[in-house]
C-alpha positions as CSV (number, residue, x, y, z in Angstrom):
1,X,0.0,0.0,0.0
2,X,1.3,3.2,-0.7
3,X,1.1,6.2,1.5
4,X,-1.3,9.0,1.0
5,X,0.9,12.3,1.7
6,X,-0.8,14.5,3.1
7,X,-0.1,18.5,4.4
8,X,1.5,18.9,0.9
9,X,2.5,22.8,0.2
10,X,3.2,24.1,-3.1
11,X,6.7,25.8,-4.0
12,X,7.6,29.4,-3.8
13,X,9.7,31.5,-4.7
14,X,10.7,31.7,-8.4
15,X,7.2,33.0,-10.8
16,X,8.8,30.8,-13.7
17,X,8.4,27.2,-11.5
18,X,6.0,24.8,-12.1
19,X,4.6,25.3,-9.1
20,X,5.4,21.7,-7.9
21,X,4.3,19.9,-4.6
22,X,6.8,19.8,-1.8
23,X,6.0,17.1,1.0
24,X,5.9,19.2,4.3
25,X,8.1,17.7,7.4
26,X,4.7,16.2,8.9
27,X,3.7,14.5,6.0
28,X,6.8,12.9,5.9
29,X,6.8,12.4,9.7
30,X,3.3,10.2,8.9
31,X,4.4,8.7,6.3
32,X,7.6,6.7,7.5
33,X,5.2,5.9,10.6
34,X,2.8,5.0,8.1
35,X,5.0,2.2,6.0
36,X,6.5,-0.7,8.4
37,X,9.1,-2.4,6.1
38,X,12.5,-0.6,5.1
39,X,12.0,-1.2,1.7
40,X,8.5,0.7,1.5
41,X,10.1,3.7,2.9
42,X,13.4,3.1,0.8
43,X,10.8,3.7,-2.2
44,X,9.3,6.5,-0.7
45,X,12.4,8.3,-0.1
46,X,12.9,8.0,-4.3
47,X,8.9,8.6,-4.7
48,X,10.4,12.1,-2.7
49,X,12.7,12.5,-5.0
50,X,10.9,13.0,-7.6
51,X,8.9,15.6,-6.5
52,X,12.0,17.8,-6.2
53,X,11.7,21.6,-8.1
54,X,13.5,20.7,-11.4
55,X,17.1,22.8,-11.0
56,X,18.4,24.2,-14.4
57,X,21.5,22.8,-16.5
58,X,22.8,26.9,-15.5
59,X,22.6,25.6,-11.9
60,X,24.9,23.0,-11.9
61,X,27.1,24.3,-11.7
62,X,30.8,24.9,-9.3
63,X,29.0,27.5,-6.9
64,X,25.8,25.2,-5.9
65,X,27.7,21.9,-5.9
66,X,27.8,20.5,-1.9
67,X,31.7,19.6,-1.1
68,X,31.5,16.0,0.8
69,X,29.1,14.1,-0.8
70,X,30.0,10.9,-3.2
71,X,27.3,11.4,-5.5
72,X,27.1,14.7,-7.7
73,X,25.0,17.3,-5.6
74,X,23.7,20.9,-6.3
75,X,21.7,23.3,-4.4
76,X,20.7,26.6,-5.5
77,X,19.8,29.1,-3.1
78,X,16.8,32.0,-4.1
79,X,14.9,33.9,-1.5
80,X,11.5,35.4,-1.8
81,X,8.9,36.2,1.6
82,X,6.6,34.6,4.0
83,X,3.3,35.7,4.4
84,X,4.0,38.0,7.2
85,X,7.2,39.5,4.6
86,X,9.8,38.1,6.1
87,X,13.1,37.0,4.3
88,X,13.2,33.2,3.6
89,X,15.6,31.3,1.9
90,X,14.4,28.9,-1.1
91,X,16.5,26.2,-2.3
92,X,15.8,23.9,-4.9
93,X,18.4,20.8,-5.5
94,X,19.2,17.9,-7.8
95,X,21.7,14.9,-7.7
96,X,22.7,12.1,-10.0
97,X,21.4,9.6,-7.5
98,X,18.2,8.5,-7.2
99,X,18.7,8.1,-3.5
100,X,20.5,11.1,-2.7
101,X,17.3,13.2,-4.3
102,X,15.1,12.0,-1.8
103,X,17.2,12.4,0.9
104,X,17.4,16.2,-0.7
105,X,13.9,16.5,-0.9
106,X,13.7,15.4,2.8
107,X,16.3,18.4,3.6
108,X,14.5,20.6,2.0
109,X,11.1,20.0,3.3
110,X,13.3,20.6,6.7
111,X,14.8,24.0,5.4
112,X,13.6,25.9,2.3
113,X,10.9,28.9,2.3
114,X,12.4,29.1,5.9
115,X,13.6,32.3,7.8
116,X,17.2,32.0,8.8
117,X,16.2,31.6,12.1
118,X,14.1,28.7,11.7
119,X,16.7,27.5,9.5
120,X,19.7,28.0,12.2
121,X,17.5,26.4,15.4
122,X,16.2,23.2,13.0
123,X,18.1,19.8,14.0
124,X,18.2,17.8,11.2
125,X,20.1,15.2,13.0
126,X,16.9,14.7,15.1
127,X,14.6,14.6,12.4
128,X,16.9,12.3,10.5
129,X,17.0,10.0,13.5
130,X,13.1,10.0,14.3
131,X,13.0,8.3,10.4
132,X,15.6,6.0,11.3
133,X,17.6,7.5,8.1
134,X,20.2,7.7,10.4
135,X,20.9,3.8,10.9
136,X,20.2,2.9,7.5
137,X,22.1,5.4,5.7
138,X,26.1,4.3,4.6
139,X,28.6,5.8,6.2
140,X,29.6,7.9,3.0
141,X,25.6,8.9,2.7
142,X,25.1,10.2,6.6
143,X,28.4,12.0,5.3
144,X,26.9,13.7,1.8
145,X,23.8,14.7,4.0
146,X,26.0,16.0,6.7
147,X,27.3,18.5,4.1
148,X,24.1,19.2,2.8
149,X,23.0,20.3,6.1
150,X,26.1,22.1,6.7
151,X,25.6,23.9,3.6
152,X,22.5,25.0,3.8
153,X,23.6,26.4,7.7
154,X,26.0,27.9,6.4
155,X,23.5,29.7,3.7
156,X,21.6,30.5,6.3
157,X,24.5,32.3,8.9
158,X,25.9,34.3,6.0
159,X,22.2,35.6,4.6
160,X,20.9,36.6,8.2
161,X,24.7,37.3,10.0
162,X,23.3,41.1,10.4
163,X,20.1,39.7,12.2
164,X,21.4,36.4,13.6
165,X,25.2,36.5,14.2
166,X,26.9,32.9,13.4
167,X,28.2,33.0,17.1
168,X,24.6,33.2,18.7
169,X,23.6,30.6,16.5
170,X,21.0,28.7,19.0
171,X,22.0,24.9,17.5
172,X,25.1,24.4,15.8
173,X,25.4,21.9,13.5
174,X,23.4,19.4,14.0
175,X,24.9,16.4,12.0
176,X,28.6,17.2,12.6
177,X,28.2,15.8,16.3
178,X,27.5,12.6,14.9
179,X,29.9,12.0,12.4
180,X,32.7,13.1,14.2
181,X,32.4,10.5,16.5
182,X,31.9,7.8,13.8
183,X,35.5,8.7,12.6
């Protein structure tokens, strides 16, 4: 049986998308509780994958690639407003792995059309390991989403360092704990 996503938001940001579905964080939440067996929500995580904003061949490019991940992985920052006008930051992303796509997608539903604050006190790690991605993930794929997360942190700390200094950062980053341990 497949899982009916639910709480599904439509993308922001640039007027020339196709305004695509993005599965929220809850959605995704009920669906992993939703399918029992690994392999269901291995599928799923592709299924997410393909619901990714499609990225431009201009955008991958050298400045959007992610350092630290195996497979080929771009993210392209934008920005637009909420609906009370504040500043969020809207990323769209694309990798040559199947996998890796859906574990984008899962990032994303985490960060983008996000204020840098919400962005800078999210803890992917926790989210991550409330899926159980964490334990079922390779070593050199907790790594590439590591980055990822870093990344978009970092994104995040230099477009809001006037309103949200990278030293008062309230969670730091969140995967690096992890995977500094593992080495």
């Amino acid at each position: 049986m497949q899982p009916n996503p639910t709480g599904r938001r439509s993308w922001k940001g640039d007027p020339n998308s196709k305004d695509l579905p993005l599965t929220s964080v809850d959605a995704i939440r009920s669906d992993f509780a939703f399918l029992d067996d690994w392999e269901d929500r291995y599928r799923y995580v592709l299924e997410l994958g393909r619901t990714l904003e499609p990225l431009s061949e201009a955008a991958h490019n050298g400045a959007n690639k992610v350092r630290g991940c195996v497979s080929q992985v771009w993210l392209e920052l934008g920005d637009g407003a909420n609906a009370t006008g504040e500043r969020v930051l809207h990323y769209r992303g694309d990798s040559d792995s199947h996998l890796v796509r859906g574990l984008i997608a899962i990032a994303l539903a985490l960060y983008s059309d996000r204020t840098v604050r919400e962005i800078l006190s999210s803890d992917a790690q926790a989210f991550f390991r409330e899926l159980g991605l964490e334990q079922h993930l390779t070593p050199q794929r907790s790594n590439g989403v590591r980055a990822m997360i870093e990344r978009i942190r970092a994104d995040a700390a230099a477009s809001g360092s006037a309103l949200f200094p990278l030293s008062a950062s309230p969670n730091p980053s969140a995967f690096s704990e992890r995977f500094e341990n593992d080495a």
